[in-house]
PDB file with SEQRES, HELIX, SHEET and CRYST1 records, atoms N, CA, C and O in Angstrom:
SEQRES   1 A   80  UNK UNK UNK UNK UNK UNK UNK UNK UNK UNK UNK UNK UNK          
SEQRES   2 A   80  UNK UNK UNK UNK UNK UNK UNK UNK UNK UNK UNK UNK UNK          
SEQRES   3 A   80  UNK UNK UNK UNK UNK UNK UNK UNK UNK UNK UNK UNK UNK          
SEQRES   4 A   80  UNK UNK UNK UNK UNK UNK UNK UNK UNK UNK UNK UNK UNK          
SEQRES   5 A   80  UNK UNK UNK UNK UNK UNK UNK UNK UNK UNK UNK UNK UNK          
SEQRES   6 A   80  UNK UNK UNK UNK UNK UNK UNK UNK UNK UNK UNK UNK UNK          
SEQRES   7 A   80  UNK UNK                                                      
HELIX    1 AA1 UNK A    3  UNK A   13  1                                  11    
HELIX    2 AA2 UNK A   22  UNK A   25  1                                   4    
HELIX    3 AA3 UNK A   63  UNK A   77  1                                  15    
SHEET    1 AA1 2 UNK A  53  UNK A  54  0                                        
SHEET    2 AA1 2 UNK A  60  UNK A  61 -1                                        
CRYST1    1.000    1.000    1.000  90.00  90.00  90.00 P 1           1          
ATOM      1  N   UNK A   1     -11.306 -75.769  14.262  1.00  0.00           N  
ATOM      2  CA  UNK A   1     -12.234 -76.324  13.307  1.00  0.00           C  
ATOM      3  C   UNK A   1     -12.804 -75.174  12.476  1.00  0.00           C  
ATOM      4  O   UNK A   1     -13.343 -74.240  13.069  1.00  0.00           O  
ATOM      5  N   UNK A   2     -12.726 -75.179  11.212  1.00  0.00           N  
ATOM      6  CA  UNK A   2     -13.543 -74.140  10.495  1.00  0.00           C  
ATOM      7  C   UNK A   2     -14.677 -74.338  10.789  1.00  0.00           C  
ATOM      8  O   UNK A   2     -15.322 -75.379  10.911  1.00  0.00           O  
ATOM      9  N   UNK A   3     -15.057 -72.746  10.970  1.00  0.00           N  
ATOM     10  CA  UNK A   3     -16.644 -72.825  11.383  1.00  0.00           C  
ATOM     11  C   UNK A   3     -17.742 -73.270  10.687  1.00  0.00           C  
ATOM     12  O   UNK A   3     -18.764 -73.532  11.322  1.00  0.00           O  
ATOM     13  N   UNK A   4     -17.703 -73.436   9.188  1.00  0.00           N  
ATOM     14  CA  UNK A   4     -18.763 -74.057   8.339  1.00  0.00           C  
ATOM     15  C   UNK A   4     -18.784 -75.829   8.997  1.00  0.00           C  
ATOM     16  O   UNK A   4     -19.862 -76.417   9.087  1.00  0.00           O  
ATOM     17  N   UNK A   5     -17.835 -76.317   9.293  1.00  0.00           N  
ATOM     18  CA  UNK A   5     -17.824 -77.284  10.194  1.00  0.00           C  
ATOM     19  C   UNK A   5     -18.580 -76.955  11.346  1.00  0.00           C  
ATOM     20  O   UNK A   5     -19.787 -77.198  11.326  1.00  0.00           O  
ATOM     21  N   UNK A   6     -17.931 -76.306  12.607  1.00  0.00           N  
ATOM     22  CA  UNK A   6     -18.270 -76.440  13.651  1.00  0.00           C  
ATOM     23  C   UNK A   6     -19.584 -75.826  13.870  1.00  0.00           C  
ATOM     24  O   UNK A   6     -20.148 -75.970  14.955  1.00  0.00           O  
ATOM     25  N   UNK A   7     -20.226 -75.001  12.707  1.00  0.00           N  
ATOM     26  CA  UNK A   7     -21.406 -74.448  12.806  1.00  0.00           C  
ATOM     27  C   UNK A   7     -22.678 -76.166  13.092  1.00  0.00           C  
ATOM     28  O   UNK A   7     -23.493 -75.980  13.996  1.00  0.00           O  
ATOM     29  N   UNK A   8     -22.740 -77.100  12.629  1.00  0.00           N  
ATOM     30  CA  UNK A   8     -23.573 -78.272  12.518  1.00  0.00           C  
ATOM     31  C   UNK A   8     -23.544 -78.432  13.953  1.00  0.00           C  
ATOM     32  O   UNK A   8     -24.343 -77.755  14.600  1.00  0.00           O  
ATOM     33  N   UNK A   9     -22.569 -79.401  14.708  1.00  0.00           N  
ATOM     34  CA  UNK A   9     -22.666 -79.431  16.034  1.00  0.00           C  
ATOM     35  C   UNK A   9     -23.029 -78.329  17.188  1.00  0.00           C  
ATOM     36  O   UNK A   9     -23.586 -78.662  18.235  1.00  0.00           O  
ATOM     37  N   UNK A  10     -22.746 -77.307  16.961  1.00  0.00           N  
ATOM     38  CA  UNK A  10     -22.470 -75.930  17.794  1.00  0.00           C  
ATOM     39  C   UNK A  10     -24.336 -75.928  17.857  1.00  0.00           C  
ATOM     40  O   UNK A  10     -25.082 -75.985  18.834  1.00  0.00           O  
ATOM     41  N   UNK A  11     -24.598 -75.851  16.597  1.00  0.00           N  
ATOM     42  CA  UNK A  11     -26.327 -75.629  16.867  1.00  0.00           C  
ATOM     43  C   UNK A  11     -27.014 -76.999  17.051  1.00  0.00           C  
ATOM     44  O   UNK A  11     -28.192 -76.918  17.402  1.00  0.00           O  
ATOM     45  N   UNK A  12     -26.431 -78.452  16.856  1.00  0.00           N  
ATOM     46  CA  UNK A  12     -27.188 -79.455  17.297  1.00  0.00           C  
ATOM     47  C   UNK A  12     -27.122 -79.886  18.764  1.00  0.00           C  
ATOM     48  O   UNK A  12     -28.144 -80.301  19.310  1.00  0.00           O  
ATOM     49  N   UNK A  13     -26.138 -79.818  19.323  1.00  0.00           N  
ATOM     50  CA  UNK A  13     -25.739 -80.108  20.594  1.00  0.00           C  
ATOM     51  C   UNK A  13     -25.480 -79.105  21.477  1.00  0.00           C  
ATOM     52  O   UNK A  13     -26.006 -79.343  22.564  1.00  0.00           O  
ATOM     53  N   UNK A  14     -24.740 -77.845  21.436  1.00  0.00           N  
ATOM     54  CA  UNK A  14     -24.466 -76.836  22.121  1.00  0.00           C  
ATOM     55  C   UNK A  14     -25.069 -76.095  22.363  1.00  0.00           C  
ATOM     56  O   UNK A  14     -24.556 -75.258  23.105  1.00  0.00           O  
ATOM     57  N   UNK A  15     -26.519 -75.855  21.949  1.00  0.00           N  
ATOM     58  CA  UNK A  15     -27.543 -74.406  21.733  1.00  0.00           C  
ATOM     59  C   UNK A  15     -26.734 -73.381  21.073  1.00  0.00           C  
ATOM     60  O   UNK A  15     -27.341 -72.311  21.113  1.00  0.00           O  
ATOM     61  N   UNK A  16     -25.450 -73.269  20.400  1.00  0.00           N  
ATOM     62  CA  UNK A  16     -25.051 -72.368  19.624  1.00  0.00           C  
ATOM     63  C   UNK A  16     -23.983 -71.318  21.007  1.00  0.00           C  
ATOM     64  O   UNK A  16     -23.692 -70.123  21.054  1.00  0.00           O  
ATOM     65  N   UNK A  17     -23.715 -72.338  21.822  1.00  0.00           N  
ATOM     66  CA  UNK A  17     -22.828 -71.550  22.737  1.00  0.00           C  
ATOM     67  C   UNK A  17     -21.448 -71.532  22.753  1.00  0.00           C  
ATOM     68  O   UNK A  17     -20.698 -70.853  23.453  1.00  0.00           O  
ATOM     69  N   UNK A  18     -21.176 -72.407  21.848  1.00  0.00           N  
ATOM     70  CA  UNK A  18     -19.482 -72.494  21.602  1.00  0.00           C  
ATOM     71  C   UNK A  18     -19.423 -71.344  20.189  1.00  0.00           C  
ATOM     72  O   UNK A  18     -20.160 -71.120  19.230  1.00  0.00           O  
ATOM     73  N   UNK A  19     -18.025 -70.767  20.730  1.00  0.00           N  
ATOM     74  CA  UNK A  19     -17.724 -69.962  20.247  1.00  0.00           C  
ATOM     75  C   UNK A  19     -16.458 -69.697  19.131  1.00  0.00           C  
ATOM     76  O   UNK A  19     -15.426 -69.863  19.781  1.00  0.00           O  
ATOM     77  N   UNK A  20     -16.139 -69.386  17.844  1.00  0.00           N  
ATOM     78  CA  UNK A  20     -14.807 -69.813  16.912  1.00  0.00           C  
ATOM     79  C   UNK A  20     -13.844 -68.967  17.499  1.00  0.00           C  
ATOM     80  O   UNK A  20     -14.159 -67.801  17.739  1.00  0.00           O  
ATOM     81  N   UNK A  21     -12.323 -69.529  17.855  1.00  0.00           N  
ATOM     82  CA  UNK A  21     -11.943 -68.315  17.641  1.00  0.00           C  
ATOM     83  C   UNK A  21     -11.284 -67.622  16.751  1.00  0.00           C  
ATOM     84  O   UNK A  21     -11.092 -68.150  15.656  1.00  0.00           O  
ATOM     85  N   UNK A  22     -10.751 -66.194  17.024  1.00  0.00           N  
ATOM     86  CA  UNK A  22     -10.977 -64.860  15.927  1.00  0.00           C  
ATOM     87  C   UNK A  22      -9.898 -65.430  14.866  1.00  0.00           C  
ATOM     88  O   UNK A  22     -10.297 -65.286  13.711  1.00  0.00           O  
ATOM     89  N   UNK A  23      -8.667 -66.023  14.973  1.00  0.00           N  
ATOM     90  CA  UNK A  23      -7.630 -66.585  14.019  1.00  0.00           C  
ATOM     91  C   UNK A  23      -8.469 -67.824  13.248  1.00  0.00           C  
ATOM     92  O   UNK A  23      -7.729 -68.039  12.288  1.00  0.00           O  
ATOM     93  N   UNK A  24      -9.573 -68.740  13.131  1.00  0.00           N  
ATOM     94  CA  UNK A  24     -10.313 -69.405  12.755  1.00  0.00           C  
ATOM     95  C   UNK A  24     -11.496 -68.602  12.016  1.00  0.00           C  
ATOM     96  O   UNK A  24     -12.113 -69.188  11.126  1.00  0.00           O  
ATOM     97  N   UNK A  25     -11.713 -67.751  12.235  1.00  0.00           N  
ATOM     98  CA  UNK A  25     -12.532 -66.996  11.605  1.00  0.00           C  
ATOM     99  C   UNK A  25     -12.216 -66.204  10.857  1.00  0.00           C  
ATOM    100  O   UNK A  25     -13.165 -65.883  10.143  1.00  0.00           O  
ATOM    101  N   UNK A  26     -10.875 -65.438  10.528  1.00  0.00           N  
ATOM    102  CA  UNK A  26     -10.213 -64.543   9.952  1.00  0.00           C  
ATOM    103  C   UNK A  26     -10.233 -65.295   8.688  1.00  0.00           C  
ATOM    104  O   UNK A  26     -10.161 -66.510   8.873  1.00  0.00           O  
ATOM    105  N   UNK A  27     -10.312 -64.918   7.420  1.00  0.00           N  
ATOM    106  CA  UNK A  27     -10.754 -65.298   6.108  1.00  0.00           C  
ATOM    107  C   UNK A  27      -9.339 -65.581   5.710  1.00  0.00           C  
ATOM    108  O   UNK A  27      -9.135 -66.596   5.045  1.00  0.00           O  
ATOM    109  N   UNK A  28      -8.197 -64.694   6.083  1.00  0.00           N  
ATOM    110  CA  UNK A  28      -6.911 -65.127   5.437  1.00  0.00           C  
ATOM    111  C   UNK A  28      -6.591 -66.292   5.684  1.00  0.00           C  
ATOM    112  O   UNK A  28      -5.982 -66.893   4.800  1.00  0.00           O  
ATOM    113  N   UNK A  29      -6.931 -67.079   7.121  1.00  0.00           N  
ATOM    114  CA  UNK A  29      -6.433 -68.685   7.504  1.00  0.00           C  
ATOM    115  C   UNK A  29      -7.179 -69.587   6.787  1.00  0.00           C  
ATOM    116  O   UNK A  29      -7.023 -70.755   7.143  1.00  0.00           O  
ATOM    117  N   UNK A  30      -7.870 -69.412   5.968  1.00  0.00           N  
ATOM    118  CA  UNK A  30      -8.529 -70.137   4.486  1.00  0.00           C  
ATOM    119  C   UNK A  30      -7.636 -70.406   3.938  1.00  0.00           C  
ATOM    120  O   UNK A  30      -6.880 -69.548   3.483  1.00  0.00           O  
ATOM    121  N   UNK A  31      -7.358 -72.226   3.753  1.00  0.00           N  
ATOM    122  CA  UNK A  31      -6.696 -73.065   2.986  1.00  0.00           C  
ATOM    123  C   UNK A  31      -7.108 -74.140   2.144  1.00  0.00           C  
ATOM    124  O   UNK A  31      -7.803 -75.068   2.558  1.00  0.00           O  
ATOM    125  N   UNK A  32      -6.661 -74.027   0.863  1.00  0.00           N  
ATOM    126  CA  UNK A  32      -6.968 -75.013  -0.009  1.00  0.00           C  
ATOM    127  C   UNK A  32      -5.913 -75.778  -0.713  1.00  0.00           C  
ATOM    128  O   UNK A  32      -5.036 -75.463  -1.518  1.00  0.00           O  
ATOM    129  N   UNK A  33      -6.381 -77.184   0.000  1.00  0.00           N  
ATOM    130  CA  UNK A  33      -5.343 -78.957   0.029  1.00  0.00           C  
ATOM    131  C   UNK A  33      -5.152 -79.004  -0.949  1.00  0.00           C  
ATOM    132  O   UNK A  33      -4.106 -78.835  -1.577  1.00  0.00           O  
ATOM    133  N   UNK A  34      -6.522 -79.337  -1.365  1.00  0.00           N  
ATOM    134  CA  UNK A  34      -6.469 -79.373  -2.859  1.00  0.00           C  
ATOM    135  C   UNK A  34      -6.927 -78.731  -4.204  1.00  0.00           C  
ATOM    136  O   UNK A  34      -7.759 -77.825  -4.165  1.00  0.00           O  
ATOM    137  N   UNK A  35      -6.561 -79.041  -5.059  1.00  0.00           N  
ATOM    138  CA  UNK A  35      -6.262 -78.255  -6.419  1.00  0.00           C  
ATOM    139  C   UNK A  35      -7.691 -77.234  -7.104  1.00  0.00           C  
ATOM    140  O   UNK A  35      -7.627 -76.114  -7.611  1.00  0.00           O  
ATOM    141  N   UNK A  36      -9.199 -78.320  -6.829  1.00  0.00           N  
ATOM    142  CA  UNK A  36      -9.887 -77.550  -6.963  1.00  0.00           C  
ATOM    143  C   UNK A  36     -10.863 -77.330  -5.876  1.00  0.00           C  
ATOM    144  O   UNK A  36     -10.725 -78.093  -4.920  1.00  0.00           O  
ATOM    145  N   UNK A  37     -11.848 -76.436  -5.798  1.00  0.00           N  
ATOM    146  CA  UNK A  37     -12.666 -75.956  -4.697  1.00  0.00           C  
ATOM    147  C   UNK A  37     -13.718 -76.585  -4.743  1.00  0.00           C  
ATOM    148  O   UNK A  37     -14.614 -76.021  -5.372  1.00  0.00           O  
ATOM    149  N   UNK A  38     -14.054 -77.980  -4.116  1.00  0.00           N  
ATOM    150  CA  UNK A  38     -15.114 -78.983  -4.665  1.00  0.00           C  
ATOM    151  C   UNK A  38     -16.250 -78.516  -3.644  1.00  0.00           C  
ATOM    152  O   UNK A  38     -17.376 -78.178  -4.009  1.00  0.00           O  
ATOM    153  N   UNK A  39     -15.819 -78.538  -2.337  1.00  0.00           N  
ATOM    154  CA  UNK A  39     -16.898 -78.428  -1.379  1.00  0.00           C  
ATOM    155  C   UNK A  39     -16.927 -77.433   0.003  1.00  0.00           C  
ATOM    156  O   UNK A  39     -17.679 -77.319   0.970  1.00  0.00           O  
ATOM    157  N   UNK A  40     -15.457 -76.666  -0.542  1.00  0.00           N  
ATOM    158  CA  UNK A  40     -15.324 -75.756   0.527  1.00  0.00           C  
ATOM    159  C   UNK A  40     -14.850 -75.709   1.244  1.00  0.00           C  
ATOM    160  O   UNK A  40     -13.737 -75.258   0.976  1.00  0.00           O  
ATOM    161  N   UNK A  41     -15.044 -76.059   2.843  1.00  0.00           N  
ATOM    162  CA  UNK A  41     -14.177 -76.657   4.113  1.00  0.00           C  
ATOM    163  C   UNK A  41     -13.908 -78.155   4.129  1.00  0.00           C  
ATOM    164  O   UNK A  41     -12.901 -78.713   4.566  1.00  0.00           O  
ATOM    165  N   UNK A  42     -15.572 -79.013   3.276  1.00  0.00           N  
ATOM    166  CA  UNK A  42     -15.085 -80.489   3.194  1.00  0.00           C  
ATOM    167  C   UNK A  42     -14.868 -80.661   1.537  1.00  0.00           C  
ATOM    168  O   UNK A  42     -14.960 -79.892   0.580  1.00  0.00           O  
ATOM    169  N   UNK A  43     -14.557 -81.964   1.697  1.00  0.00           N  
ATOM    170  CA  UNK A  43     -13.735 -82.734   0.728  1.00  0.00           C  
ATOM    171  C   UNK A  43     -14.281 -84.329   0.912  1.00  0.00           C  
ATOM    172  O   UNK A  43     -14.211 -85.105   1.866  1.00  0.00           O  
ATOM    173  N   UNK A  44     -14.695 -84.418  -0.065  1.00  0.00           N  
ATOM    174  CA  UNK A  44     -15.148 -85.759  -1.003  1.00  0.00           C  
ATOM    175  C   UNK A  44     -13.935 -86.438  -1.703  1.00  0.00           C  
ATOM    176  O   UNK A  44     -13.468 -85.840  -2.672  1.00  0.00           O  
ATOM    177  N   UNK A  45     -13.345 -87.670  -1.309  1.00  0.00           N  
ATOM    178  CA  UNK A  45     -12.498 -88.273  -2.432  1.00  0.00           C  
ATOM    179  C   UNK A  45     -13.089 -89.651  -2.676  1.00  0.00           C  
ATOM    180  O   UNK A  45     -13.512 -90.317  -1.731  1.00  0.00           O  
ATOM    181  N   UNK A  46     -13.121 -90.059  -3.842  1.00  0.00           N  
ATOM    182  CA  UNK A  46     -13.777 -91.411  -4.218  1.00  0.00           C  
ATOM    183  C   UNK A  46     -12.278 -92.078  -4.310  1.00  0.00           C  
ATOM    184  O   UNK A  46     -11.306 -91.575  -4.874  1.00  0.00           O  
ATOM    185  N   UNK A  47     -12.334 -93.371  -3.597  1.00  0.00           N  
ATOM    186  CA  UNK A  47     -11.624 -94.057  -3.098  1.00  0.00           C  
ATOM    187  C   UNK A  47     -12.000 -95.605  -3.899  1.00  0.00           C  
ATOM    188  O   UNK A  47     -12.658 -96.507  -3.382  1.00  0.00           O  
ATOM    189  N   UNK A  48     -11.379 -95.625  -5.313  1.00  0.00           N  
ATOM    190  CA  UNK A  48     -11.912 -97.347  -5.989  1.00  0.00           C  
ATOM    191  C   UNK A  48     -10.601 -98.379  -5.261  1.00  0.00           C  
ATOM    192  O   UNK A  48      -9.496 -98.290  -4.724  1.00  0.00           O  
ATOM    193  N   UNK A  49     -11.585 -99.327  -5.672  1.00  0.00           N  
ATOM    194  CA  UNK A  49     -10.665-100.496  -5.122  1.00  0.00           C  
ATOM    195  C   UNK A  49     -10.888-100.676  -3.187  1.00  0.00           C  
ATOM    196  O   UNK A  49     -10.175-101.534  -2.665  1.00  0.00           O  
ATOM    197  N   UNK A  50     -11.477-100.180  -2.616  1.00  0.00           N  
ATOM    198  CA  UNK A  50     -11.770 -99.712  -1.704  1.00  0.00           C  
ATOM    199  C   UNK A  50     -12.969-100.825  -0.986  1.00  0.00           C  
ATOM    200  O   UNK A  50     -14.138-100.841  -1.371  1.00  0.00           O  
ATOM    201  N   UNK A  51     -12.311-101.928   0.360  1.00  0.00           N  
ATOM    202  CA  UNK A  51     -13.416-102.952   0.142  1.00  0.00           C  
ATOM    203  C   UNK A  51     -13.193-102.912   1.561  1.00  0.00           C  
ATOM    204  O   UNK A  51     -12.107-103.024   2.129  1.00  0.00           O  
ATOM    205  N   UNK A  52     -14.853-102.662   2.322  1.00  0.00           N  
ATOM    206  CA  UNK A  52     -14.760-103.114   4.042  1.00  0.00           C  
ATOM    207  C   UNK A  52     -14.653-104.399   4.404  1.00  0.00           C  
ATOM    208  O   UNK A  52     -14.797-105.293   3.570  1.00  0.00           O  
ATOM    209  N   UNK A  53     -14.419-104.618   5.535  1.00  0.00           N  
ATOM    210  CA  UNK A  53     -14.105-105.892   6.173  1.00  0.00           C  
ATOM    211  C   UNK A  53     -14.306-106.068   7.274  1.00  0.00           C  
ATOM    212  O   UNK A  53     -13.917-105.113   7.946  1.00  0.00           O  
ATOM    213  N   UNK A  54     -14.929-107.182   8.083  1.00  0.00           N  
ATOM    214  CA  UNK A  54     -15.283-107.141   9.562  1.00  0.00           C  
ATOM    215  C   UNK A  54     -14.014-107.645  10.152  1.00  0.00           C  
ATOM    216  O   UNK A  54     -13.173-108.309   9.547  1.00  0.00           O  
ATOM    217  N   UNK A  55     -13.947-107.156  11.736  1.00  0.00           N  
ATOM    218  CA  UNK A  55     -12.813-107.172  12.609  1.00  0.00           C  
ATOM    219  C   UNK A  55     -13.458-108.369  13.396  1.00  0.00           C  
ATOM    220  O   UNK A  55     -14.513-108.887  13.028  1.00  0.00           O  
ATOM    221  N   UNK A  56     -12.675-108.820  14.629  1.00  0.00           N  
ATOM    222  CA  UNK A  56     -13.113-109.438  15.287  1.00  0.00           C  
ATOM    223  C   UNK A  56     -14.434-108.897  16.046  1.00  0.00           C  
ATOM    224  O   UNK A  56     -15.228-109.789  16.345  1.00  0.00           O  
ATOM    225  N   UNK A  57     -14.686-107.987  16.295  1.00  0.00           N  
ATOM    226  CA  UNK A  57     -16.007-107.376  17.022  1.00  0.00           C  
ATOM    227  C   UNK A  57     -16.738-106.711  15.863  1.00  0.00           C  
ATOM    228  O   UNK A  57     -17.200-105.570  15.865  1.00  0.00           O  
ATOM    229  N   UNK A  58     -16.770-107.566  14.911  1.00  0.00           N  
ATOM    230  CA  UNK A  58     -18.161-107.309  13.851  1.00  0.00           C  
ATOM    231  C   UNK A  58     -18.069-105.518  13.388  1.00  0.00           C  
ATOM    232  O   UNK A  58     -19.009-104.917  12.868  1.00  0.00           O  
ATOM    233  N   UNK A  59     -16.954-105.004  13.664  1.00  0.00           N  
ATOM    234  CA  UNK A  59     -16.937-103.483  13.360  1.00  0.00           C  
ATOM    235  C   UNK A  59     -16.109-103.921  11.652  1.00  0.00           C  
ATOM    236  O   UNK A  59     -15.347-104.846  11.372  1.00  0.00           O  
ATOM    237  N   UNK A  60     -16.789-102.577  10.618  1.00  0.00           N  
ATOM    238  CA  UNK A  60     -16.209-102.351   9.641  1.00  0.00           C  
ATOM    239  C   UNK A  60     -15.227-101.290   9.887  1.00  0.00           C  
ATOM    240  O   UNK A  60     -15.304-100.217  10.486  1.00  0.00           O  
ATOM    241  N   UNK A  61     -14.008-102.058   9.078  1.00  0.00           N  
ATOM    242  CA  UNK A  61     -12.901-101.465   8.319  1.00  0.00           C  
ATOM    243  C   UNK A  61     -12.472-101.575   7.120  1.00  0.00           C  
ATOM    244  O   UNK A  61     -12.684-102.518   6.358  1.00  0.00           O  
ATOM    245  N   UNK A  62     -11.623-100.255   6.835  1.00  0.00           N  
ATOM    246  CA  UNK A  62     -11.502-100.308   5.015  1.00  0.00           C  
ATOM    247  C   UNK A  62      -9.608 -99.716   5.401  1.00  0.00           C  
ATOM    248  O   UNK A  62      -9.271 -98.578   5.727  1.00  0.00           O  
ATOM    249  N   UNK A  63      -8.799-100.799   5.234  1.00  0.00           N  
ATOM    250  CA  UNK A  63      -7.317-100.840   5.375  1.00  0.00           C  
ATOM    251  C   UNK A  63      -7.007 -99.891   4.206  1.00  0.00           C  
ATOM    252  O   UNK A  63      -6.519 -98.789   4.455  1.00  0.00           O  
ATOM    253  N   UNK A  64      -7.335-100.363   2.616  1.00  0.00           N  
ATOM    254  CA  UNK A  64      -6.820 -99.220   1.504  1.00  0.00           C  
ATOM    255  C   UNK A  64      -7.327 -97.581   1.809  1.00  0.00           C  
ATOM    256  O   UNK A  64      -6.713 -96.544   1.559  1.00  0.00           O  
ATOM    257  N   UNK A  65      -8.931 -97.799   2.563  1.00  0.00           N  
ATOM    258  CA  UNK A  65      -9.070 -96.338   2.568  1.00  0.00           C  
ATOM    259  C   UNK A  65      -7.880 -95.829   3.886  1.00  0.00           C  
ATOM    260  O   UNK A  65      -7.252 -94.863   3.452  1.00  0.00           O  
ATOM    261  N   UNK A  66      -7.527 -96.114   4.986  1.00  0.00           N  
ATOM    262  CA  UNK A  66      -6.661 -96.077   5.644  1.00  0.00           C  
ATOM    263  C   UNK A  66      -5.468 -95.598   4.707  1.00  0.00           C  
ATOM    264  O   UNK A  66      -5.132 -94.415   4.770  1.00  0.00           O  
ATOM    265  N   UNK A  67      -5.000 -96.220   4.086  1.00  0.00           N  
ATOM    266  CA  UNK A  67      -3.709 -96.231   3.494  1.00  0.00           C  
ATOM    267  C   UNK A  67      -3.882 -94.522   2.670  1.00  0.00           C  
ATOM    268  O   UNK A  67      -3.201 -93.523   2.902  1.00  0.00           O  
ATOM    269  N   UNK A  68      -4.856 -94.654   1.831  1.00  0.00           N  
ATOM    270  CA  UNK A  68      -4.545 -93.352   1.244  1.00  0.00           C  
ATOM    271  C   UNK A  68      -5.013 -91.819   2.144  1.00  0.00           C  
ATOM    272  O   UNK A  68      -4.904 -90.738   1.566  1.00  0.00           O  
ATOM    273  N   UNK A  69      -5.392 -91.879   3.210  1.00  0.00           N  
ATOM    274  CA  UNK A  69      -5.367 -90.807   3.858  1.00  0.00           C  
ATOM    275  C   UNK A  69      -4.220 -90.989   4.690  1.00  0.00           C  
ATOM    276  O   UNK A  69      -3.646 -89.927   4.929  1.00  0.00           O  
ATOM    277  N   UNK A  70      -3.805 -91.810   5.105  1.00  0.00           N  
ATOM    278  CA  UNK A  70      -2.702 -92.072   5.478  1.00  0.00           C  
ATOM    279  C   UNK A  70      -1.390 -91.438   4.503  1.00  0.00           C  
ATOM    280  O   UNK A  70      -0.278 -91.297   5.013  1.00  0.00           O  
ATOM    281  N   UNK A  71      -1.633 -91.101   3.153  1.00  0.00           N  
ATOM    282  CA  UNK A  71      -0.618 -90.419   2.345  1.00  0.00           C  
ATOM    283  C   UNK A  71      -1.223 -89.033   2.305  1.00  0.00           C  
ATOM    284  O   UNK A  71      -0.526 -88.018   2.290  1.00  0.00           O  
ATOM    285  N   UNK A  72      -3.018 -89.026   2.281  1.00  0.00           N  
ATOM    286  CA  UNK A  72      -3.137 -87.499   2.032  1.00  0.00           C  
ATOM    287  C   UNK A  72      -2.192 -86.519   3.615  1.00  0.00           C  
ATOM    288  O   UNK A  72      -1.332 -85.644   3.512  1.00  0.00           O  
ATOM    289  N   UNK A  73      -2.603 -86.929   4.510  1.00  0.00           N  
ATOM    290  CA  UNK A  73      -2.086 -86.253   5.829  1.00  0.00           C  
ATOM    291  C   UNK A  73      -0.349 -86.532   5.796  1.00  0.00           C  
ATOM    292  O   UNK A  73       0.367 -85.658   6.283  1.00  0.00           O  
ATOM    293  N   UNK A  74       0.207 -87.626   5.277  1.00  0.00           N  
ATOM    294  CA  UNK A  74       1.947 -87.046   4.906  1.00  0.00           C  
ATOM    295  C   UNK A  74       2.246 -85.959   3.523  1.00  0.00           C  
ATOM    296  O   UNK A  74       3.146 -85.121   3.571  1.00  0.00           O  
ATOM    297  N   UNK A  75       1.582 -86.084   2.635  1.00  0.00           N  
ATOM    298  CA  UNK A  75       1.559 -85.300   1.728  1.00  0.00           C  
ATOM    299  C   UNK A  75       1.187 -83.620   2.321  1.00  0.00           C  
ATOM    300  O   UNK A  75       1.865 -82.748   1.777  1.00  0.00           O  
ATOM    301  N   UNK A  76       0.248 -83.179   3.297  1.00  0.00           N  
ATOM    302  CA  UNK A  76       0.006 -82.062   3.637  1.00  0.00           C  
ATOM    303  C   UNK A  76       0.895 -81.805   4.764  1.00  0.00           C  
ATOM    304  O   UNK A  76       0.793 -80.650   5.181  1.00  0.00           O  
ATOM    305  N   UNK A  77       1.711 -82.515   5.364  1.00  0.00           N  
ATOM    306  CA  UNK A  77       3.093 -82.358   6.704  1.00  0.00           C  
ATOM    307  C   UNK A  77       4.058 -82.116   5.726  1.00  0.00           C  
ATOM    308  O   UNK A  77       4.691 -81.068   5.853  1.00  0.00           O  
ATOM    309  N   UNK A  78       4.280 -82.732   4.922  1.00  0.00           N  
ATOM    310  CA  UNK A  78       5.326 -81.912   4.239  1.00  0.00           C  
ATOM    311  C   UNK A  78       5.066 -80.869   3.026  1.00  0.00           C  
ATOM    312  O   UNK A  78       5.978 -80.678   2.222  1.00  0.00           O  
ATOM    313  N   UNK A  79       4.011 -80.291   2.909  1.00  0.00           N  
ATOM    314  CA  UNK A  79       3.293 -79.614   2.234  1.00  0.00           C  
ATOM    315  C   UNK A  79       3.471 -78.325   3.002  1.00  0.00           C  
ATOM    316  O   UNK A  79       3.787 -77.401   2.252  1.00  0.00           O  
ATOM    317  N   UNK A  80       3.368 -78.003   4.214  1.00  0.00           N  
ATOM    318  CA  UNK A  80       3.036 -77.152   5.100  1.00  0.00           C  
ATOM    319  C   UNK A  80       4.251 -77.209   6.436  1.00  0.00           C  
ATOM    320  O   UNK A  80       4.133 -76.467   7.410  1.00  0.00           O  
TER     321      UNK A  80                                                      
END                                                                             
């Protein structure tokens, strides 16, 4: 997990005792998916057309948002 990630949990839950390791921290394993540098380690995509729906146990799901991360993560397997 990049540490700008794992930094939130590490100090909410862990007292700051989990530790990155050194290949996660090394600045060269810095990768960028996509084209521009919006937010850093995360990523915001606005997803239109995009409508939740209750399941049988009253939980929301969103099938189109499914679908297109479902292409972002084949798009980065054969990317990489």
């Amino acid at each position: 997990m990049h540490p700008s990630i794992s930094q939130f949990p590490n100090a909410e839950f862990y007292n700051g005792q989990i530790l990155d390791c050194p290949n996660v921290i090394d600045k060269a394993r810095d990768k960028h998916f996509l084209q521009e540098d919006m937010y850093g380690s995360y990523s915001f995509i606005n997803v239109d057309f995009a409508k939740e729906e209750l399941d049988m146990n009253y939980s929301t799901k969103n099938m189109f948002e499914v679908a297109v991360i479902a292409q972002i993560v084949a798009n980065l397997f054969k990317g990489c």
